[in-house]
N, C-alpha and C positions, 0 to 999 in steps of 0.2 A: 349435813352431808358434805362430804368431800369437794373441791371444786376441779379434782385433778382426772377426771372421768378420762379415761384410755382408749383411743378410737382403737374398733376392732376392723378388721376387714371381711365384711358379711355380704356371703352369695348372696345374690337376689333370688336366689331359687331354692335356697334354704327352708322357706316358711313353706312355700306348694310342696316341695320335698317332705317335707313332717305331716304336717295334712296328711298328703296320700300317703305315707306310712299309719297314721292315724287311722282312716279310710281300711285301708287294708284291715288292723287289727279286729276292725268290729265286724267286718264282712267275713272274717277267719271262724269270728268267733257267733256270727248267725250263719253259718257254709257249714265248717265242721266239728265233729262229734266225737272228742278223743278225751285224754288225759288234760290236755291244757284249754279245749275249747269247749263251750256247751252244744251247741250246734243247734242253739236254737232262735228263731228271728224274736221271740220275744224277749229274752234275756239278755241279748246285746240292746236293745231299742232302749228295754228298761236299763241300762247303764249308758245308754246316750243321753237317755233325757234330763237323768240326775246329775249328768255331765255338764250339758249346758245348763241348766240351774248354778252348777259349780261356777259355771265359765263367769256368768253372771254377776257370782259375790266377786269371782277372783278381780272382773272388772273394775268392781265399787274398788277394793283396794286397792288395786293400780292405781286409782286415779288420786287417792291421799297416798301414798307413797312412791309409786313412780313419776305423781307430777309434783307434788307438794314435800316428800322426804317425811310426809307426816306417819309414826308409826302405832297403826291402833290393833291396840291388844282384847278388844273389845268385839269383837266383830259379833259373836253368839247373839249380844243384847241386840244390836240394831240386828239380827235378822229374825229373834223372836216376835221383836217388835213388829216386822212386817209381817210375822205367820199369824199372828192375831189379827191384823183386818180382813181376813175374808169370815173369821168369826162372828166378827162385828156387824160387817157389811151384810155379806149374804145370806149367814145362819137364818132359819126363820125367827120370828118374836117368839120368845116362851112367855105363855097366857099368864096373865098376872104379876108380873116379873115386873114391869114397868110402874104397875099402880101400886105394890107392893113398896118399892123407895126409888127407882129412877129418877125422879124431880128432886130430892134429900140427896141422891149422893152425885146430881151434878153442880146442886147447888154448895156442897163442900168441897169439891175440884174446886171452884171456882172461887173460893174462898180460901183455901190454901195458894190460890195462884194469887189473888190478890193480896194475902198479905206477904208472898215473894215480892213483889212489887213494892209494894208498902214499906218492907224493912231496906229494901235499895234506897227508896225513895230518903228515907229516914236516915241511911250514912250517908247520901250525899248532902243533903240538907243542916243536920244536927251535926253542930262541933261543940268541940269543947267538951267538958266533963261529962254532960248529959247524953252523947253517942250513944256510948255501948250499955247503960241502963233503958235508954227510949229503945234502942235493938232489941235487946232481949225482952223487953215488954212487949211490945210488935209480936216475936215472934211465939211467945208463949201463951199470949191472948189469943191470937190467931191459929195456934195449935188446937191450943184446947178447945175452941167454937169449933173448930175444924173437925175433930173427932166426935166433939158431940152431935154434931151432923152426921158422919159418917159412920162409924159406927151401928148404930139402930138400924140403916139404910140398909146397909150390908149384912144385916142377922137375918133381915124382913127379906131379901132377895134370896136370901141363900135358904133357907127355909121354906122355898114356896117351889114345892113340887120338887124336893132332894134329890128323889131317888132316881128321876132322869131327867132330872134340869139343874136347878139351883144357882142359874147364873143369868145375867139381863138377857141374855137371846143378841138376834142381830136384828135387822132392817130389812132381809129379805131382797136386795137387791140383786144386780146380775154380778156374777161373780168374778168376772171379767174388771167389773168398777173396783174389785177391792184392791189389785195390784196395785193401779197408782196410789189410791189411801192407803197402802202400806211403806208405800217411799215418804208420801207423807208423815206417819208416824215416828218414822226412825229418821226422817229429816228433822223435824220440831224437838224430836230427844239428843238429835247430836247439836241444833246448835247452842241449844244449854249445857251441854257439856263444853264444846268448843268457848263458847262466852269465858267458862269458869277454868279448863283446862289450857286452852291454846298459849295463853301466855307462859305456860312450863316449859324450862327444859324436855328436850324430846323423851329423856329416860324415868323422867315424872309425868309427860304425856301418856307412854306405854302402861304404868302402874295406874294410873288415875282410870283411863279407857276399862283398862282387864277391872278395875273393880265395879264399874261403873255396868262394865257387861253382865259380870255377875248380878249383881244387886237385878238386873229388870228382869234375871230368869228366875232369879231366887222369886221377887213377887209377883209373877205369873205362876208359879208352879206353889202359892198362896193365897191368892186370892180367886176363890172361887167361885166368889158374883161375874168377876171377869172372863175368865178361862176354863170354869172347874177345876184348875188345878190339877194335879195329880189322876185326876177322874178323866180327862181327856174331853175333848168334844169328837164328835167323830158326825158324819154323815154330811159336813160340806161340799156343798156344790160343785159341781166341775161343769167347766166351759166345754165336755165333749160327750158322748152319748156312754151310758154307761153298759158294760158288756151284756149284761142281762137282757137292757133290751134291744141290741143287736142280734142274739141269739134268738131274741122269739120273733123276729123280723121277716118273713119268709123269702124275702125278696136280698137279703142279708145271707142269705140261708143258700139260697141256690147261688147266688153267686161264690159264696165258697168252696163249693160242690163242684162249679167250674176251677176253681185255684187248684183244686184238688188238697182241700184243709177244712178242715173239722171247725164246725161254727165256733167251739172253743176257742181255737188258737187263732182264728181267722177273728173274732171277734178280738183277742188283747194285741194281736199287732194293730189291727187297723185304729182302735183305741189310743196306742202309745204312736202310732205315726201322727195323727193329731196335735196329741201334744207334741211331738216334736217340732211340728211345723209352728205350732205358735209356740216356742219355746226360743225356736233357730230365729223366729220373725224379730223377735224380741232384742236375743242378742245381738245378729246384727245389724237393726235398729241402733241399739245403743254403742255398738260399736263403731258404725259411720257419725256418730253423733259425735263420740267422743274423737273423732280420729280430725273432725272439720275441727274440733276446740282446739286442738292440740297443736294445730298449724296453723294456727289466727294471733294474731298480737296477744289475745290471752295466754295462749298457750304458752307461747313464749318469753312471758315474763314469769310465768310460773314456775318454767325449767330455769330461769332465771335465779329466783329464790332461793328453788330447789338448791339450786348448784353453790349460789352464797348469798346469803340474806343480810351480811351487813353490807356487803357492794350494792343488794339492790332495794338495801333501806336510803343509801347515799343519796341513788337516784331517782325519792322521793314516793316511791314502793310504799302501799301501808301493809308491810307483812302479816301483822296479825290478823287483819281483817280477809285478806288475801285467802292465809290458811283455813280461816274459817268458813268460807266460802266452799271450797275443798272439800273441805272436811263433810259438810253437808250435802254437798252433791254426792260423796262415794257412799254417805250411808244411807242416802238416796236408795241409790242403786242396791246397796246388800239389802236395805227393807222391801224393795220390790224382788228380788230373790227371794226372800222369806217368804213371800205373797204366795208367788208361784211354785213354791212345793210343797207350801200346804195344800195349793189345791190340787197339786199333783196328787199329793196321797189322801185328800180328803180326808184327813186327821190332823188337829193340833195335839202333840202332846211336849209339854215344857218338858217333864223328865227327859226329853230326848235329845235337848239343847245342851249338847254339851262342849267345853273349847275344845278339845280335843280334834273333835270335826269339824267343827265350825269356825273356829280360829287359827289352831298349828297347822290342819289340813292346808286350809284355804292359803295362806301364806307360804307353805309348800308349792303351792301350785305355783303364787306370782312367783316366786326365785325362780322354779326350774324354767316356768314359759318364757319368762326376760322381765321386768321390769321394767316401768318406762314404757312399754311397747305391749299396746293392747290386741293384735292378733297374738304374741305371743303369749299374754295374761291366760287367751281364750285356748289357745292349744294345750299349754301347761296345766289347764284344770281339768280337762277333757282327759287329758294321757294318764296325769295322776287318781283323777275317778277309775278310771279303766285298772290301774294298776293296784288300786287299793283293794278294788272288788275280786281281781282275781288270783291275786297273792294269796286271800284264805283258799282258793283250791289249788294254786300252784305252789304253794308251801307245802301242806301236808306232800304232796306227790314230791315235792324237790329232798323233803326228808325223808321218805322211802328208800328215793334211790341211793342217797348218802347211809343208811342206816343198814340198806341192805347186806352189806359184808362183815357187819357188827355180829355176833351170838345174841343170841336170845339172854336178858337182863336187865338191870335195872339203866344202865346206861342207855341202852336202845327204846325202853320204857318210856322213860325220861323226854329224851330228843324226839319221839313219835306225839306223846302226850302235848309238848311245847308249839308243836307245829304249826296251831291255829293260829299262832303269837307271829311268828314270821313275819305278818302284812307290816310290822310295825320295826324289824329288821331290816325288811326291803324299801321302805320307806327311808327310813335313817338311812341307808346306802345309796342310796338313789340321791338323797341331798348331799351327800358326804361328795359326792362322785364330783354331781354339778358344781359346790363350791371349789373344787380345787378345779376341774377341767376346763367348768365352762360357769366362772362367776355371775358372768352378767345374763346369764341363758340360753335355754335351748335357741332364742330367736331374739337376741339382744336389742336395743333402744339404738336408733342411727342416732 
């Protein structure tokens, strides 16, 4: 990173100013019922909450690259990784799943982790010619036991009960417990990647991350002891009452009858305000959390780093250990993001994991909010959800009107047929805008 950082001169009223511009848009858009709004309380609610979900990852990445300069191209895997622990955790046990290989294929985890271990052990130990022969014997004895373990484990799970199971089940727990276990997961995966990646250049940090992303969606969306795969799991718990039994609630019932709303719609607002409120509790939970780090001596030798890392190796800084630090805490936070909108939609499915949303999105969002500057990370993701979601209905209608003085043809054909595609026009313009207007963001880094 640059050390030549450009002091901007930033209202103080700049970020409440966006906010309530923010504010406005979703009240416009549950208020009223036109061409550019839906006018309805559930469909803003449902794009607040996927919002702040968003706010959430865009935070994890703030905090490896607005604080650390670290740039991960990865984000997808650490936050599949988080949408699988409420599978884990809360799914019920699928009967027989556990006696069928459970104790066989933890016992081969734990045998490929070991002989990880074992072949460290064995180059730092062994020199000389016998190294890299005693390595690769380590690693192919311990392969091969490894799958001979695992394997058979994995035929016996996935075979027991196919056709609406075929995967270990979960623990049954409160579903609430599986967030943190989700930061936990994608904490323990980045700092094996960090261990093996951090010491790269930043531009073989980025390529190592993005492959690394891939590779954990690719084997979720294979391995179907784990996830079912391809198959989905679906029926996950949720921390909030589900609409149906609102609706047969009588007492649920008359009170919407006072709001003057149909148990329907009165049952999925009151639904998505729930989540909302533990969704908002969360973010800005982690956003006073991070904002105390960030004005502490840690903080400030992280922007340190950030800013030049050989001046703040000089002054005795262990950078790499530093970054790695980082590095772990943001994919922290994007696995407990994963957590939380699985259980938001009560469906895992890997096919849905893709970088597109989960990565370009998301890094979208930190530029435009500001980098550096975590209210800003949070508004940025919030405005760009909003804007992503309504570009598919504000495109088609923006090319109507453009199309409208054309003749009937294949030209007008064409540009009406394209329309859908738009959100990803306005998108690239919207970036396009911010890097040249306003580089460091909507709500820049003091």
């Amino acid at each position: 990173m640059s050390n030549t950082r450009q002091a901007e001169a930033v209202s103080p009223w700049r970020a409440p100013i966006l906010f309530l511009i923010l504010a406005a848009l979703f009240l416009a858009e549950g208020s009223f019922r036109n061409a550019l709004f839906s006018g309805s309380w559930n469909t803003a609610l449902a794009i607040l909450n996927m919002g702040l979900i968003s706010a959430v990852m865009a935070l994890g990445v703030n905090m490896q690259w607005g604080y650390a300069g670290l740039f991960n191209a990865g984000v997808v895997g650490f936050l599949a990784l988080g949408g699988l622990a409420p599978v884990l955790v809360s799914t019920a046990p699928v009967q027989g799943a556990w006696a069928a290989g459970g104790p066989r294929v933890i016992l081969a985890l734990l045998v490929g982790l070991g002989t990880l271990v074992l072949a460290a052990q064995v180059w730092k130990r062994v020199s000389g010619l016998m190294r890299v022969p005693a390595l690769i014997a380590v690693l192919v004895l311990g392969f091969v036991l490894y799958r001979w373990l695992f394997d058979p484990a994995v035929m016996a799970i996935e075979a027991n009960n196919s056709a609406r199971a075929g995967n270990i089940g979960g623990l049954g727990w409160p579903v609430l417990l599986s967030w943190p276990v989700g930061a936990l997961f994608a904490a323990a995966a980045a700092w094996g990647v960090g261990k093996v990646a951090l010491g790269l250049r930043s531009d073989y940090l980025a390529i190592a991350t993005l492959g690394i992303g891939e590779i954990i969606v690719a084997v979720m969306r294979n391995e179907e002891w784990l996830s079912r795969g391809v198959k989905n799991v679906s029926g996950i718990p949720r921390p909030v009452p589900y609409e149906l039994e609102l609706q047969s609630s009588p007492d649920f019932v008359a009170r919407a009858a006072e709001w003057g709303l149909s148990p329907a719609v009165a049952s999925g607002i009151w639904v998505k305000l729930l989540y909302a409120g533990l969704f908002g509790a969360v973010l800005l939970g982690l956003i006073l959390l991070a904002e105390l780090a960030l004005k502490s001596p840690w903080g400030r030798m992280m922007r340190a780093i950030r800013d030049n890392e050989t001046a703040a190796e000089a002054m005795g800084k262990d950078v790499t250990r530093r970054h790695l630090q980082i590095f772990v805490i943001g994919s922290a936070v994007i696995g407990l993001a994963g957590a939380m909108m699985v259980t938001l939609d009560g469906l895992l499915s890997p096919n849905s994991f893709n970088p597109l949303r989960y990565t370009f999105l998301i890094w979208v969002m930190v530029i435009v909010g500001g980098s550096g500057n975590n209210w800003g990370a949070a508004l940025g993701a919030i405005l760009i959800w909003f804007l992503w979601i309504k570009a598919e209905v504000w495109g088609p209608e923006f090319m109507r009107l453009v199309t409208g003085p054309l003749p009937a043809g294949a030209l007008r054909d064409h540009l009406l047929g394209s329309a859908p595609h738009m959100r990803f026009i306005a998108l690239g313009v919207v970036l396009l805008l911010m890097l040249r207007f306003a580089p460091r963001g909507l709500v820049p880094e003091k």
